[in-house]
N, C-alpha and C positions, 0 to 999 in steps of 0.2 A: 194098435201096435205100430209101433214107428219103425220106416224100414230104412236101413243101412243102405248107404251110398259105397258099390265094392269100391275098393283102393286102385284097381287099376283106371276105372273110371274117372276118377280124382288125380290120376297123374295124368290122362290122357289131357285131358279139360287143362290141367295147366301149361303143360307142354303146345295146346294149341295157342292158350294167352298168351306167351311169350313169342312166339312164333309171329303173330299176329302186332307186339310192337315190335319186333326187331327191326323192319324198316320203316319205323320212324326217327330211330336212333343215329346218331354219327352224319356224316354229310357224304354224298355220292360224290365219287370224282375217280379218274382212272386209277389203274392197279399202281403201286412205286416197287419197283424193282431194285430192291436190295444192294446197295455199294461195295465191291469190294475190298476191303481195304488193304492196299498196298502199298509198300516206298514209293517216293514223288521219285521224279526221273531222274536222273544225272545227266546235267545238261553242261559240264565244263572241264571233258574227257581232254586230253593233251597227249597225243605222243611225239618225241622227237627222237636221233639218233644218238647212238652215246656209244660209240668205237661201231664195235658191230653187232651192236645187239640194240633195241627196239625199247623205249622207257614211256610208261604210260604214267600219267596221274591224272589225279580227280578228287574231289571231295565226295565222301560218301552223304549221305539224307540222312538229314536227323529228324525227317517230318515225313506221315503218309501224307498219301493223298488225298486225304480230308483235313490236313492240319493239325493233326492229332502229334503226339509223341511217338516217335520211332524209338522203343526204347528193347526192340528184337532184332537187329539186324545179323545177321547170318553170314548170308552166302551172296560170293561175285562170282558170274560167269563172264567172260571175255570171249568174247565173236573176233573172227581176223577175212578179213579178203583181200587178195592180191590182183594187182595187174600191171601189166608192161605196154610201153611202149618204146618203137623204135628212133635211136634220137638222130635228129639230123644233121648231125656233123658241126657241133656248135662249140664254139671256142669260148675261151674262159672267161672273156671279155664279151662277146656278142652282147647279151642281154644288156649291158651296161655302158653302149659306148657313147652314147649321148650322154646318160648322167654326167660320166667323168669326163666330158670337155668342156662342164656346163660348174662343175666342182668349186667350190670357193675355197677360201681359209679361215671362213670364218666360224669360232668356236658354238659349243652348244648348251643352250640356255636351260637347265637342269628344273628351274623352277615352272618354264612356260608350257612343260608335259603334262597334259588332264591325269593320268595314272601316276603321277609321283608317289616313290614311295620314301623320299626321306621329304620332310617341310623344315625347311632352312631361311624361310625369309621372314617369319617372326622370331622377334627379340624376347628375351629374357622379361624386360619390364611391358604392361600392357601399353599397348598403341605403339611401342619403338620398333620399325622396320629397319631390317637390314639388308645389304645387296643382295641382290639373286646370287645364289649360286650356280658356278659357269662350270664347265668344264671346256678345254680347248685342245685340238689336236695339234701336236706341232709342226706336222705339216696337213697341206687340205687330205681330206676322206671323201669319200664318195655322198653324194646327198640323195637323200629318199624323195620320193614324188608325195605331193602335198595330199593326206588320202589316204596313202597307202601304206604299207610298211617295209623298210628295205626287203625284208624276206619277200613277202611279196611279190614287191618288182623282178629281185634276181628270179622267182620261179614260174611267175606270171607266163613265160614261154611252153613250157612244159602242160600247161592248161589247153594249148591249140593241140598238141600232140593227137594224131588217133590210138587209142588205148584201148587195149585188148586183156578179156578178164583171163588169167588164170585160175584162180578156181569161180564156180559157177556162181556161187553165193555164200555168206558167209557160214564158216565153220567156228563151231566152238573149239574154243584154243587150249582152257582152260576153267577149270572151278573151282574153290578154296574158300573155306570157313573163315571170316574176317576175323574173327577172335583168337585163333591160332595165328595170325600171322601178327598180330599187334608188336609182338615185340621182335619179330622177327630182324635179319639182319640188312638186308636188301626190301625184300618187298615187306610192306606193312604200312603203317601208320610214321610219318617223320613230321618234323619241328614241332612234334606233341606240345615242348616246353612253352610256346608260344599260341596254344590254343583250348577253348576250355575241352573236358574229356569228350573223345569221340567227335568231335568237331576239326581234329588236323587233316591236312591232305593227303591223301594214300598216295602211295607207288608201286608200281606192278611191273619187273621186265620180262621182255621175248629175250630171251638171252643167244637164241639159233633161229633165227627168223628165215634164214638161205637152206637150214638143212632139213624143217619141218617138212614132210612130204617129199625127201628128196628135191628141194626146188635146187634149179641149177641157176644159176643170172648170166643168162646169154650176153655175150659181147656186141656192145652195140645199143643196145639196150635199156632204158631206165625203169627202175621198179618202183611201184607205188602200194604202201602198204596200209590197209584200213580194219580201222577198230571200232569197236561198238562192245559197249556191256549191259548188262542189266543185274541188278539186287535183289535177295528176298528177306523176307523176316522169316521166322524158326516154324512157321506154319506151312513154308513153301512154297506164298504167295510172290509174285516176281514180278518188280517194277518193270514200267515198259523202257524200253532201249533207250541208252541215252543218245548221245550227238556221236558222229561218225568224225573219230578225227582220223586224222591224212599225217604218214610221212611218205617221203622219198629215199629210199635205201641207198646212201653212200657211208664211206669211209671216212672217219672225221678225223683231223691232224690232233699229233699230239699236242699236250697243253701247253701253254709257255710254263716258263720256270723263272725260281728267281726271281719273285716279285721283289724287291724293293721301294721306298719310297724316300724321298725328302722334304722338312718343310721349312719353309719361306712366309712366316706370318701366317695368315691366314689364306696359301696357297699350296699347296701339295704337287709333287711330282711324282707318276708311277714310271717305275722303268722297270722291263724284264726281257729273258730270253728267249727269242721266238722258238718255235719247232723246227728242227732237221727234216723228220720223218712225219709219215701218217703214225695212227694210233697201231698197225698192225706191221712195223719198223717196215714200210716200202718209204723209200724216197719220197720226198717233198718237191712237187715238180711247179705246182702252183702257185700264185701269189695267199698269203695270207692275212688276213684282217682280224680285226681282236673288238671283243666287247669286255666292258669293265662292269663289274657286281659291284654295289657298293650298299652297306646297310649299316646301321646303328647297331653295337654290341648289346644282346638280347631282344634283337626282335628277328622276326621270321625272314627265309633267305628271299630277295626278290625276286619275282618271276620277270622280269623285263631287267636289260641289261643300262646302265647307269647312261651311258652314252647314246644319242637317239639313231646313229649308224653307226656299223662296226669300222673301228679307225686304219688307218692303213700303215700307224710306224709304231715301235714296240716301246713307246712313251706317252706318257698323257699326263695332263695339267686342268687339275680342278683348283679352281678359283674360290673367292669368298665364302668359305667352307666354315662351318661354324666352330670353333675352338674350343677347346675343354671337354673335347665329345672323346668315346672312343670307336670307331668304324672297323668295320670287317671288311678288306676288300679280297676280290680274288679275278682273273684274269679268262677270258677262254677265249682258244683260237677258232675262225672261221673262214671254212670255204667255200665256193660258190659253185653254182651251178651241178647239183642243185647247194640251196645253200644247207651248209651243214655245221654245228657246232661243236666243241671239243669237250670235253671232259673239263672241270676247272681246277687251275693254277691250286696249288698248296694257298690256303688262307691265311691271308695277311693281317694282322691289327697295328689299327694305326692312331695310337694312342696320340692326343695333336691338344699340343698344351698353347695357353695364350701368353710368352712369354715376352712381350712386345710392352713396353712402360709405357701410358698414355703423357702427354705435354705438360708443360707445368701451366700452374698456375698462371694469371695474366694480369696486371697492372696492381699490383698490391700497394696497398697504401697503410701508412701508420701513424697513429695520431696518439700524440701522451698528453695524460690528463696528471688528473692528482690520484697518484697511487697505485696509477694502471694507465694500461694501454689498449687504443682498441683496434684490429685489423682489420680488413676490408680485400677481398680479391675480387677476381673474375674468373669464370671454371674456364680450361682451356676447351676446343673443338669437337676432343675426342666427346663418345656416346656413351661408354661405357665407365663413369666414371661412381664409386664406391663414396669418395667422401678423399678427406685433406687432412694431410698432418704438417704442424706448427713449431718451427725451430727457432733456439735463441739463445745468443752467444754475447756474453761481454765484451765490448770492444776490442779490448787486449789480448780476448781469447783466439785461440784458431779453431779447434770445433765446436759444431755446434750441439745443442743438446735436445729432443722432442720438448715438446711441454703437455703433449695431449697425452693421455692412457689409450683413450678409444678416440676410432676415427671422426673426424669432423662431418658431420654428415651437411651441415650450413659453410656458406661462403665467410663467413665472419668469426671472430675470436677477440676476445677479452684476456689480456694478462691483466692478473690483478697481485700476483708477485714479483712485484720490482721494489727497486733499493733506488730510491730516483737522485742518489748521489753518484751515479752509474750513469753509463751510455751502453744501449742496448742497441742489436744488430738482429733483423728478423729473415727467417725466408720461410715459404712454405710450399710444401710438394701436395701431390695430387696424385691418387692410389686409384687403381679398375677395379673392377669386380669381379675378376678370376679368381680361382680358389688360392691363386700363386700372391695377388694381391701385390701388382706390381707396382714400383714406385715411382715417379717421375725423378724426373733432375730438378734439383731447387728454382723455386722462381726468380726474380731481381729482390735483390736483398733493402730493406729499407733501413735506416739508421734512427732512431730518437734520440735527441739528449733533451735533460732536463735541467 
């Protein structure tokens, strides 16, 4: 009689075979601990002063920390910490008396800036270069140390200061769901139009940065205010802190007014009315300097000011400027020590047409055959030149009449409609390539008889 193997026997026995290869399986190597994954960091936090209240931006992550798609973003928290220090009795000038004895008149080269944000020295046709675009002060401004940035130098002083924290360490300031503010009116998402979705640069203001905590700002005194934030996705996972940016709490002058402009070919003039007052109407006791915004219509506002110092008269003159463009400018006043910048001018468009005729033609010659005539020129100097149109008048006539439909895009022309019991009388102009399609003055007129 055959005897039965019990069933728990038969799972033991298996349970030790398995047992038995499992360490042959898979490779030994230490434990890997799990990544979390959260927003990459914000690393190009900005704050500056805007009257009296405190403006942060930054681009939010559109990527974790592994590369992956950020496609949960949530929630910003805003850190703030303050400190003071006591300033030593320094005039409005101090920091800058060397620059300005050192100061030239010489204008400032728009295209030899690595951050340009307009490119004006390609042409239209490939390989045709056009002059740099200049901008020039009409009278000297103050020069930046080669390095540095004018801001900089004017606050470079304020660095040696001994500085004392007000609060101990940073406080959270603020928290707020980024999808509720997108369309919001102040803080949120701005120049969307210019960026693809979820990709524009946010803004966030301290609108009461003096009265948070009852802070009082002692007389005598300069305040230094610091920011830090961090992000989460909708899990509650929270990127690590970004960069600490730095301002200096003043008062900034009102805006000028009153832009204006004039043009002169291909050179422009801004002219406006400086400030009376600060932004909170106290007298204007200081000098003030002005930066100029200047950007192409539909593209995003520049973060760097057109000018490479802020100027010191309430005009300026940009050079070689490329025509047929339409630009947005807009104006803000600055002052110093520490430096601080204004709110900007009402926005100007400066719709800038090429209405300037390029030269005519040059040494035209005309040769009659039987039954026709052939021409011959030479293109005038100008670069921008479209092509040539072909006039011609009977002797006895006084005007003349086209002969072409469409522009001559060749130096040359064939009439082959003449009456050669006739004497004909030729000139030929020379058209740009503006959309205005401007026309020269007739060339030297050639006569044929036959």
């Amino acid at each position: 009689m055959r005897q039965t193997t019990p069933i728990h026997l038969m799972l033991l026995g298996m349970g030790l075979s398995i047992l038995w290869l499992l360490p042959c399986c898979g490779k030994k190597g230490p434990p890997i601990i799990p990544q979390l994954i959260v927003p990459q960091t914000i690393t190009d936090v900005q704050a500056k002063m805007e009257c009296k209240r405190i403006v942060l931006t930054f681009t939010p992550p559109t990527l974790n920390n592994d590369g992956s798609l950020l496609s949960d973003l949530e929630t910003v928290q805003i850190y703030r910490k303050r400190m003071k220090a006591k300033l030593p009795g320094l005039t409005q000038t101090d920091p800058l008396s060397q620059t300005q004895s050192d100061q030239t008149a010489t204008g400032t080269t728009h295209t030899d800036r690595a951050d340009s944000e307009l490119d004006t020295t390609k042409g239209s046709n490939p390989g045709e270069e056009k002059p740099a675009l200049t901008a020039t002060d009409e009278i000297s401004s103050p020069d930046a140390m080669r390095g540095a940035s004018f801001k900089d130098k004017v606050d470079a002083v304020y660095g040696q200061l001994a500085w004392l924290p007000v609060d101990k360490k940073f406080k959270k300031l603020d928290q707020f769901d980024v999808r509720k503010l997108i369309k919001d009116g102040e803080n949120g998402y701005f120049d969307q139009e210019y960026h693809p979705e979820g990709q524009a640069p946010f803004r966030w203001y301290d609108n009461n940065p003096t009265e948070t905590d009852t802070l009082q700002h002692e007389p005598g005194y300069i305040y230094e205010y610091q920011y830090r934030l961090r992000v989460s996705n909708e899990n509650g996972d929270y990127s690590p802190f970004s960069n600490t940016a730095r301002v200096y709490y003043a008062t900034s002058a009102s805006a000028p007014s009153d832009l204006q402009w004039t043009q002169d070919n291909n050179t422009i003039r801004l002219f406006w009315e400086p400030p009376l007052n600060l932004c909170d109407g106290q007298k204007l006791e200081h000098e003030v300097l002005y930066n100029i915004y200047l950007r192409e219509k539909n593209s995003p506002q520049p973060t760097k000011p057109f000018n490479r110092t802020p100027i010191s008269n309430s005009s300026y003159l940009i050079e070689n400027i490329e025509l047929d463009q339409v630009y947005i400018c807009a104006v803000r006043s600055v002052t110093l020590h520490p430096y601080c910048e204004s709110a900007s001018s009402p926005q100007t468009e400066l719709a800038l047409k090429d209405m300037v005729a390029p030269g005519p033609p040059r040494n035209l010659v005309a040769i009659g055959g039987y039954n026709l005539v052939s021409l011959l020129w030479e293109p005038p100097n100008d670069r921008d030149i479209r092509g040539y149109n072909v006039y011609r008048k009977i002797s006895n006539e006084i005007d003349f009449r086209k002969m072409n439909e469409e522009i001559i895009q060749r130096n040359t022309y064939v009439d082959r409609t003449i009456d050669m019991t006739q004497t004909y009388v030729y000139a030929v102009t020379c058209v740009d390539s503006s959309p205005q399609q401007n026309e020269s003055t007739f060339s030297d007129v050639q006569t044929v008889h036959f």
